[in-house]
Biotite code that builds the C-alpha atoms (Angstrom):
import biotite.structure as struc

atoms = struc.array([
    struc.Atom([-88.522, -146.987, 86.027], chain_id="A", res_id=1, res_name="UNK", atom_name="CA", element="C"),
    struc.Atom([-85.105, -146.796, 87.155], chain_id="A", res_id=2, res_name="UNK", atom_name="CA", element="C"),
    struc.Atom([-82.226, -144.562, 85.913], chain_id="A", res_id=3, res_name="UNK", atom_name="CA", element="C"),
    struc.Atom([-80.374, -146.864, 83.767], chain_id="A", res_id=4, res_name="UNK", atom_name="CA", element="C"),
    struc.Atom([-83.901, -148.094, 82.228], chain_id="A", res_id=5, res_name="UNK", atom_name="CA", element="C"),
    struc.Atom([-84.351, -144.446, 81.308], chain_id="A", res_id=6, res_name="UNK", atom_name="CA", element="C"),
    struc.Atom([-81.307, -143.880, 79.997], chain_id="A", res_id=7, res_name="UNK", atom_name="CA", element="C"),
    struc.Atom([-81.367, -146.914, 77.838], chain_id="A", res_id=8, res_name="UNK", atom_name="CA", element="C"),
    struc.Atom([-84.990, -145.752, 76.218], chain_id="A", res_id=9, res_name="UNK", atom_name="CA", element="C"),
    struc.Atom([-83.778, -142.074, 75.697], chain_id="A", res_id=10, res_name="UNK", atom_name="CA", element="C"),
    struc.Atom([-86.395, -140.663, 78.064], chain_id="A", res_id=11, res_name="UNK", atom_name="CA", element="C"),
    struc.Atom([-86.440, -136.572, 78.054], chain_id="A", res_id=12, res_name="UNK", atom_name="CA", element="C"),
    struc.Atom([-86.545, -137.164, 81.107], chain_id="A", res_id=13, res_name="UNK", atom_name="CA", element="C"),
    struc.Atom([-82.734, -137.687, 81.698], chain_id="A", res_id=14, res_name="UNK", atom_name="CA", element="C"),
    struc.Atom([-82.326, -135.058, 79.340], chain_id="A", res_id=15, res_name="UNK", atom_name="CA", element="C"),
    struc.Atom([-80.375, -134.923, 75.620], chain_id="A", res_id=16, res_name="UNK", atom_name="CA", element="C"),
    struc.Atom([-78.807, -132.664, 73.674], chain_id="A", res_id=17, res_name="UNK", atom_name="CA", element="C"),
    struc.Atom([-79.899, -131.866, 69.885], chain_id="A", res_id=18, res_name="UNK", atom_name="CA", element="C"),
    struc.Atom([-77.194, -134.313, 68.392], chain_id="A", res_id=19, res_name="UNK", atom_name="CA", element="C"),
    struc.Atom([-79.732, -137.170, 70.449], chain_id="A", res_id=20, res_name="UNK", atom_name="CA", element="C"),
    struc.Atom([-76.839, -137.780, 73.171], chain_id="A", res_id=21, res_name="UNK", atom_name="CA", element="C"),
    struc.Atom([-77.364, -137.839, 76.832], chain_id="A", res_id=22, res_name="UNK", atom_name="CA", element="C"),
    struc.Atom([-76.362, -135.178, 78.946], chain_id="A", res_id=23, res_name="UNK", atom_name="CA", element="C"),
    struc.Atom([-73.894, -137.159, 81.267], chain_id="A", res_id=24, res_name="UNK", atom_name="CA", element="C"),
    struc.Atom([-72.218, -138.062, 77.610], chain_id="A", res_id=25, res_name="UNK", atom_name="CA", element="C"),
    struc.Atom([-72.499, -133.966, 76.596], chain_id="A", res_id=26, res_name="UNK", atom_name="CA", element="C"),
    struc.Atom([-70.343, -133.050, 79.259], chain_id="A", res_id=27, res_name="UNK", atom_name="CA", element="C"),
    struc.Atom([-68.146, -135.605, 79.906], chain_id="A", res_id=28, res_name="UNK", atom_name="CA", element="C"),
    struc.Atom([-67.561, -134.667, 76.007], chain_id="A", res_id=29, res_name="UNK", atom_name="CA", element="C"),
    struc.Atom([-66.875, -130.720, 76.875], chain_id="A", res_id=30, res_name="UNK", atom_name="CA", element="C"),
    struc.Atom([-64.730, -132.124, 80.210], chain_id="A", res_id=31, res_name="UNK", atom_name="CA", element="C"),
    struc.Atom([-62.174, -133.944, 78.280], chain_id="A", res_id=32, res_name="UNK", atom_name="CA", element="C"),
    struc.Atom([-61.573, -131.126, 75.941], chain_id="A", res_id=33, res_name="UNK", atom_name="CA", element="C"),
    struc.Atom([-61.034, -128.611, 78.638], chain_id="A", res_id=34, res_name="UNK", atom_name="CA", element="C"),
    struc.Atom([-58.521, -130.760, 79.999], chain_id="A", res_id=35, res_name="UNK", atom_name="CA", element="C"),
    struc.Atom([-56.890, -131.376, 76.896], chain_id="A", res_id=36, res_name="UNK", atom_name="CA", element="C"),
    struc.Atom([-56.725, -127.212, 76.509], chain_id="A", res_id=37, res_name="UNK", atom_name="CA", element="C"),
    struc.Atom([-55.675, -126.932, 80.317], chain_id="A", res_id=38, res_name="UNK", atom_name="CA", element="C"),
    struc.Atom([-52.853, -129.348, 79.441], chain_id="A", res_id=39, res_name="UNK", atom_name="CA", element="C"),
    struc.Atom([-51.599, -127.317, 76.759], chain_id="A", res_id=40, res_name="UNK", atom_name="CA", element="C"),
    struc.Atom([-51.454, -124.442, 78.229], chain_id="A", res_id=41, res_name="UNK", atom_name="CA", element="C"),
    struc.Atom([-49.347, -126.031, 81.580], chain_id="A", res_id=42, res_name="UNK", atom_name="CA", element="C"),
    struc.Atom([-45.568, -126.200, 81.785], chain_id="A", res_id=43, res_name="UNK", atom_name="CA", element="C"),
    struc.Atom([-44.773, -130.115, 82.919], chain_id="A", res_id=44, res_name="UNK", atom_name="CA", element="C"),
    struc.Atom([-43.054, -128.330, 85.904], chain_id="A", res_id=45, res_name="UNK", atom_name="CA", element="C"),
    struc.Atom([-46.379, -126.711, 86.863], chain_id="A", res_id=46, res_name="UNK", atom_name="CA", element="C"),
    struc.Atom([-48.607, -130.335, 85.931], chain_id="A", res_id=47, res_name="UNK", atom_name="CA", element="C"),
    struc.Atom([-45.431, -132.320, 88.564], chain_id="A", res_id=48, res_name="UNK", atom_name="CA", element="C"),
    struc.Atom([-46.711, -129.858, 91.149], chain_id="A", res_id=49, res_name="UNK", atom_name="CA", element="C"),
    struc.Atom([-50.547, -130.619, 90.693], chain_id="A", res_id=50, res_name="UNK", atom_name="CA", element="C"),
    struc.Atom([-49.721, -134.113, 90.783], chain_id="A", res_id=51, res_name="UNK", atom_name="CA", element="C"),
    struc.Atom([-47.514, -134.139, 93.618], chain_id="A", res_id=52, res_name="UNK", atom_name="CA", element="C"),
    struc.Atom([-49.744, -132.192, 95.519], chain_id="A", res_id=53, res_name="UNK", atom_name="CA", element="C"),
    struc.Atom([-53.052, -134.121, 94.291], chain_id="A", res_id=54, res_name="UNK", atom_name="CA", element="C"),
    struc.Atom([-51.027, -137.305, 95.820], chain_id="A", res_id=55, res_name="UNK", atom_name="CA", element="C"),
    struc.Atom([-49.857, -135.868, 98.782], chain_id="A", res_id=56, res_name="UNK", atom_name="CA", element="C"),
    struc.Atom([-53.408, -134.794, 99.784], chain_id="A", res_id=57, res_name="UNK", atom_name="CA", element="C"),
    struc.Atom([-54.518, -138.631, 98.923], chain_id="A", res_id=58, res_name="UNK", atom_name="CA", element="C"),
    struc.Atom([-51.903, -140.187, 101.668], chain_id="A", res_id=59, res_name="UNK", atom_name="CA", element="C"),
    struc.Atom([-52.025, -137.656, 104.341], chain_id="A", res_id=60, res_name="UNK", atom_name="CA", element="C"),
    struc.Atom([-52.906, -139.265, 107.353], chain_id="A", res_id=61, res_name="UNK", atom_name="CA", element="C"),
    struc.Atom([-56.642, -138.619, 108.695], chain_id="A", res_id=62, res_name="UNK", atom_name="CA", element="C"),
    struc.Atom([-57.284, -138.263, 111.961], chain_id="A", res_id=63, res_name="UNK", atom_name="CA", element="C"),
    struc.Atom([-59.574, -140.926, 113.347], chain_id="A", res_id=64, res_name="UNK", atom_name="CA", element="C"),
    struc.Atom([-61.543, -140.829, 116.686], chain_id="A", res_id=65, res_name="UNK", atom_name="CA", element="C"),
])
């Protein structure tokens, strides 16, 4: 049985936490909150320099041989 079969039967195998959700959907759950409370707690000076640095890594040229 694939993984998507599984996931659509609920099979302990894939794993689920006691409120019957999955455990992809548990802590994709706990993910967005921690970014919500690392938000927060950032200055938007300090969240420009994440970004511009985040996008800055994404267009520097690669070297390709």
């Amino acid at each position: 049985m694939d993984r998507a079969a599984r996931r659509r039967r609920g099979s302990p195998e894939e794993g689920t936490d006691d409120a019957g959700m999955d455990t992809t959907t548990a802590a994709a759950k706990l993910g967005k909150l921690g970014g919500i409370a690392r938000r927060k707690n950032l200055t938007a000076e300090k969240r420009r320099e994440i970004a511009q640095k985040a996008a800055a890594a994404r267009w520097e040229k690669k070297d390709v041989e």
